[in-house]
N, C-alpha and C positions, 0 to 999 in steps of 0.2 A: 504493500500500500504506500500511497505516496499524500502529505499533507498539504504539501505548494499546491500554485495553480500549474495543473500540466502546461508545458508549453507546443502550443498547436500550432502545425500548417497546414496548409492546402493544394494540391494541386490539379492543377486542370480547372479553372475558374471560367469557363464557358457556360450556357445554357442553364445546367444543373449545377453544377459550381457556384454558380452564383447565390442557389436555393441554399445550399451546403454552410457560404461565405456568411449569409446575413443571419443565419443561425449561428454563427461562431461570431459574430459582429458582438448580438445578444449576449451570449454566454461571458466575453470579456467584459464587458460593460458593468455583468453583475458579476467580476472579479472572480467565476467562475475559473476560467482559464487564462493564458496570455498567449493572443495571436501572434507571432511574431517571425511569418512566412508567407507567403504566397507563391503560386508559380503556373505558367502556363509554356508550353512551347512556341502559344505564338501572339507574340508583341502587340498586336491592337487588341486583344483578349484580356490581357493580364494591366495593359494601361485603364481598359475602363472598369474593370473588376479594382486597381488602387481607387479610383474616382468613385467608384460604388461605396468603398468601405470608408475613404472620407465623409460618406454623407452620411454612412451609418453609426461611425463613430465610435471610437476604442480606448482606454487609457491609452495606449500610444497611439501618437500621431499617425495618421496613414503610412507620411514620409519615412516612421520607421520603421514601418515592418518591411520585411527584408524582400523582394522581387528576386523570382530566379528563373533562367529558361531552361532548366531541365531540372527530374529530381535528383538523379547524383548530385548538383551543387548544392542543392536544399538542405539532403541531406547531410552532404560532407562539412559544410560550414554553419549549419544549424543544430545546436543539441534538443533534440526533438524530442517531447514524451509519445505523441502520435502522429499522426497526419492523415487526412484526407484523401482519398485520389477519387477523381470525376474527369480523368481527361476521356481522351477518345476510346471508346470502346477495343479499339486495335493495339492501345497500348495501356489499357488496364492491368495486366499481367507483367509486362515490362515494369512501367512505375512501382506497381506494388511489391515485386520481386525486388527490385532497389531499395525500398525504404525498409521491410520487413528484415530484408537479409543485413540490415545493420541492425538488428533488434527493436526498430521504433513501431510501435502497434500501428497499424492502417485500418482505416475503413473505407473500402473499396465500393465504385459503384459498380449495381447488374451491368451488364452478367461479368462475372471473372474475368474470361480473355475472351478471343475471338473464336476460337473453333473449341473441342474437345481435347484434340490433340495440343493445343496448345495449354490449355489448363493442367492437362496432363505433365506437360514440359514443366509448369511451375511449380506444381506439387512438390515434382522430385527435386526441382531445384534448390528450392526451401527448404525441405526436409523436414519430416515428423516432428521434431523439436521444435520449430517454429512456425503451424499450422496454427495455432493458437495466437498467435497477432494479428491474424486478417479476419475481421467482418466483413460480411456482404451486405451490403445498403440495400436488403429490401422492407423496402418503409412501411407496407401492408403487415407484417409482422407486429410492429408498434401501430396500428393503425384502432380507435375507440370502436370501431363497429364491428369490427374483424374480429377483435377481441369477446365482446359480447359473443358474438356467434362461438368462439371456442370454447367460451364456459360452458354456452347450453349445452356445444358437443360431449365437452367431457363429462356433464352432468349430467347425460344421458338423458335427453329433454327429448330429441328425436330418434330415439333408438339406432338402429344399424343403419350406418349409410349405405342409402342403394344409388342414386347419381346426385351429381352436381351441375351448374350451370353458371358459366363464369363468363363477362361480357366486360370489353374494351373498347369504346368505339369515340374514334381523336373525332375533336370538333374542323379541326385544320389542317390539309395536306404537313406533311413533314417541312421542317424550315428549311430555305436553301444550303446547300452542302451537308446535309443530312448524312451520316454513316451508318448504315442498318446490314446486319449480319441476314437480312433478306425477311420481308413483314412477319411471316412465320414465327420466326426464331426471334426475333427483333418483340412485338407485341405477345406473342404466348408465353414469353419467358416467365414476364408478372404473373401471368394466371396460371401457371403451371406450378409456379410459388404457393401462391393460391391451394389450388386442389390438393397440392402434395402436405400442405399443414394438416389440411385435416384428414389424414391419412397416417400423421407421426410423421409424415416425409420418406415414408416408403417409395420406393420405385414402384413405378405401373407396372403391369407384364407387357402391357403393348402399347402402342403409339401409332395414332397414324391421321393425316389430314387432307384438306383441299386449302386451293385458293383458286381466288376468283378478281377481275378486272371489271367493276361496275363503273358505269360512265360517271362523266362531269369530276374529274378528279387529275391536278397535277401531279403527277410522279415525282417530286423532285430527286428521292432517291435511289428513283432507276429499281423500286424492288416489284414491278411488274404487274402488281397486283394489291388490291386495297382493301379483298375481305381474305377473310382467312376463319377455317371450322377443321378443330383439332380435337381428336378423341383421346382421353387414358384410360385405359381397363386394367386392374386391380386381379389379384389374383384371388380373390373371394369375388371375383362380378362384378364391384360397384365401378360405376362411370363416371368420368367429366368430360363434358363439353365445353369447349374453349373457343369463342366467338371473338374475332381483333376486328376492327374495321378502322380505315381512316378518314370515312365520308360520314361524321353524321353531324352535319350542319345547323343543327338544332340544340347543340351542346356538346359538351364532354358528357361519356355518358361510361361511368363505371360500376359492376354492383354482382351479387354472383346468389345463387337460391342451392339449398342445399336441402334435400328431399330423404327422409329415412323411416323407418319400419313403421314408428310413432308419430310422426309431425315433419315438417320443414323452419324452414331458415329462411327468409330473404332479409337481404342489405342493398341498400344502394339501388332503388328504385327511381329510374328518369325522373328527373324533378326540371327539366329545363335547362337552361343555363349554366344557374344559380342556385341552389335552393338546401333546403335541410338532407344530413344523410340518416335514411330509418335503418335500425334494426329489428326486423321482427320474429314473432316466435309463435308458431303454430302447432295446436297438437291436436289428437283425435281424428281416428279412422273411420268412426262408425260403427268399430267393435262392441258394442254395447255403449259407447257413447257418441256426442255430437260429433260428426266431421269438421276441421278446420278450426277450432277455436284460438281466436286471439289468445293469447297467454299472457305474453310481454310486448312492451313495443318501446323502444328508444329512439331518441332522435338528437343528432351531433351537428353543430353548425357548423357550412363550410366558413374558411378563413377569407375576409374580402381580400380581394387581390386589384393588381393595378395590368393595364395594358404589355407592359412591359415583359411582365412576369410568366411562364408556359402555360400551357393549359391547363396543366392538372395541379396547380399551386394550389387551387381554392378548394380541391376534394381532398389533398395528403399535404398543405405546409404541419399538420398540428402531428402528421403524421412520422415527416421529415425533423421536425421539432425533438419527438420521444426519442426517435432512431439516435439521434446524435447524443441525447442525454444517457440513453441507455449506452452507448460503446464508453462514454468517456466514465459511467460507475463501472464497466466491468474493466475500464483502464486502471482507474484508482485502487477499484481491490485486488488488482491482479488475477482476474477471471478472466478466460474463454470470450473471445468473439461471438454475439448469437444475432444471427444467424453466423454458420462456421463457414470454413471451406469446402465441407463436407457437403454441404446445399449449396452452396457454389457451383461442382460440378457435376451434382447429381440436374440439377433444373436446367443446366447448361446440355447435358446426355440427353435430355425428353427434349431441349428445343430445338436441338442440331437433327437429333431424327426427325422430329415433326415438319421440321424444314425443308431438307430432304424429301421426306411422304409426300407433301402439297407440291415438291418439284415434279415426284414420279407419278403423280394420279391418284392419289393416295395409296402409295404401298405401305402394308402394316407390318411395321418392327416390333419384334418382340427383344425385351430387356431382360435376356438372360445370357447365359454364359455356354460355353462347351457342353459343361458339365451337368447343366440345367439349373445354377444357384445364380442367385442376381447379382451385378456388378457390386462391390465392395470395396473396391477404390475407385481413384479418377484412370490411376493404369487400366482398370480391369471395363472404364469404360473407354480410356481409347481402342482398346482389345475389340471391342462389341463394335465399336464406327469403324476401324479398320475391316474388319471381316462384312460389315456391311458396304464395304466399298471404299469410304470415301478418303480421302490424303491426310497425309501427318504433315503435321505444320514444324518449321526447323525450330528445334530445341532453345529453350531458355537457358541462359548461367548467370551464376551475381558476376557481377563487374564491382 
């Protein structure tokens, strides 16, 4: 455990970086931590992220927190208790492997690295002893509604889950120069997070998808396609369905219903634009009692949000908020990363196949091994992508 305020950076202050930044603005302010880094690789990114955090305001001056253009100098000239990484998706696993393999905890954002094989690459790179530094920033984990829904699961409110139903759908084409591991893999990552919680984050036994090209929509990122319908089947039967879109012009529109032997689940019911997020709780079959009965019903406000800010600020800032609170108590007591590396490359394995599947017509992968046991490292899932076809990506090493 540690009593100072950890000293924290950032890097990759783009897009979601910025969501990341003004949350660590906060936390200095209330003498929680000391920001005393930033970094991005590229130069008009990382000037208006200093200009952001002057308006947001720090015991130190903007001017002193230190700018860097890559994280080895971050690292190497900064004595870091953590850091952030939010850069590009292609080099989440490079940065991370940088700052983790000098021992400074990271909270990395979805998904890990770019492929399988390349998470794979960083696993070993890291090595066992220090898998326990890297969080994975998925912010629905810490999310108020999502939470609700876990208790009633664990409290057996809905008995046995038999499917699911998980929905994404952007209100705005992707911004220009977008980097997407392909809409697939790219959008089902989150709700693959999703189903596999309330599952303990078991593997499916299978996987498999479409996608589709519905009109009136700019591609900016070249990923061909703007719906996307992804299945996981469980090796006792239970299903999700996993719905991405990036046309629905009528809002952001997040929320997922969860169906079992006793009752259901829905959250995150279309509300518009803007509006309240519900949690609700349904029970009775009919078995000698009423069908559908209300039970519970919650309701979370989203965060107002400004132009500037992405889509989904106003359904997860509060969400993005707990995420960073939680990495930096299990910094201070010297606990495990939660979410680990472990869902790292397990969500990474369901979104590279499902990717794949919507590429070939939907062919269905199953998640098992030779031997017929499920993958059990991130090795044992490059194992399972290899043999399903597709290329290993060149190995990772610290530097």
């Amino acid at each position: 455990m540690t009593n100072h305020p950890l000293r924290l950076g950032i890097f990759g202050v783009g897009r979601m970086g910025l969501v990341h930044l003004e949350n660590l603005a906060r936390l200095a302010r209330d003498g929680e931590i000391d920001l005393v880094a930033i970094g991005d690789r590229f130069q008009p990114t990382l000037a208006e992220a200093g200009a952001r955090l002057g308006q947001w305001g720090t015991p130190r001056a903007a001017s002193e927190v230190l700018q860097f253009a890559t994280p080895e100098a971050m690292a190497d000239q900064c004595p870091l208790d953590a850091c952030v990484v939010a850069s590009r998706t292609e080099d989440h696993a490079r940065d991370t492997l940088c700052l983790a393999g000098r021992g400074i905890r990271v909270l990395v954002e979805k998904p890990l690295a770019g492929s399988v094989a390349e998470a794979a690459s960083f696993c070993a790179a890291l090595g066992d002893a220090c898998h326990d530094l890297v969080q994975i920033a998925f912010q629905r984990h810490y999310d108020n509604a999502a939470l609700a829904a876990m208790r009633w699961v664990a409290g057996g409110r809905i008995g046995a889950l038999q499917q699911s139903h998980h929905v994404l759908q952007d209100k705005n084409p992707t911004p220009a120069n977008y980097q997407s591991s392909g809409i697939t893999a790219d959008m089902a990552i989150h709700l693959i997070f999703e189903a596999m919680a309330f599952h303990n984050f078991e593997l499916p036994l299978s996987v498999q998808a479409l996608r589709f090209m519905a009109p009136h929509y700019q591609d900016r990122a070249g990923e061909g396609a703007n719906v996307v319908h992804a299945f996981c089947q469980w090796a006792d039967g239970s299903l999700a369905h996993l719905w991405g879109s990036r046309i629905n012009n009528t809002g952001y529109d997040n929320g997922f219903k969860l169906i079992g032997t006793a009752g259901r689940i829905d959250v995150g019911e279309f509300v518009g634009d803007f509006g309240p997020v519900t949690a609700r709780l349904w029970t009775g079959t009919g078995d000698g009692e009423p069908r559908g009965v209300l039970r519970e019903a919650l309701t979370f406000d989203m965060t107002p949000t400004t132009p500037d800010q992405p889509d989904f600020h106003a359904r997860y800032a509060a969400a993005y908020a707990g995420e960073l609170d939680g990495f930096l108590r299990r910094v201070r007591d010297g606990r495990p990363g939660e979410p680990g590396l472990d869902i790292g490359w397990k969500t990474m394995l369901v979104a590279e196949l499902a990717e794949r599947s919507s590429r070939e017509g939907g062919r269905q992968f199953r998640l098992v091994m030779a031997d017929g046991s499920p993958p059990r490292s991130a090795a044992d899932a490059l194992t399972l992508v290899q043999d399903a076809g597709s290329s290993p990506a060149a190995p990772l090493s610290l530097r």
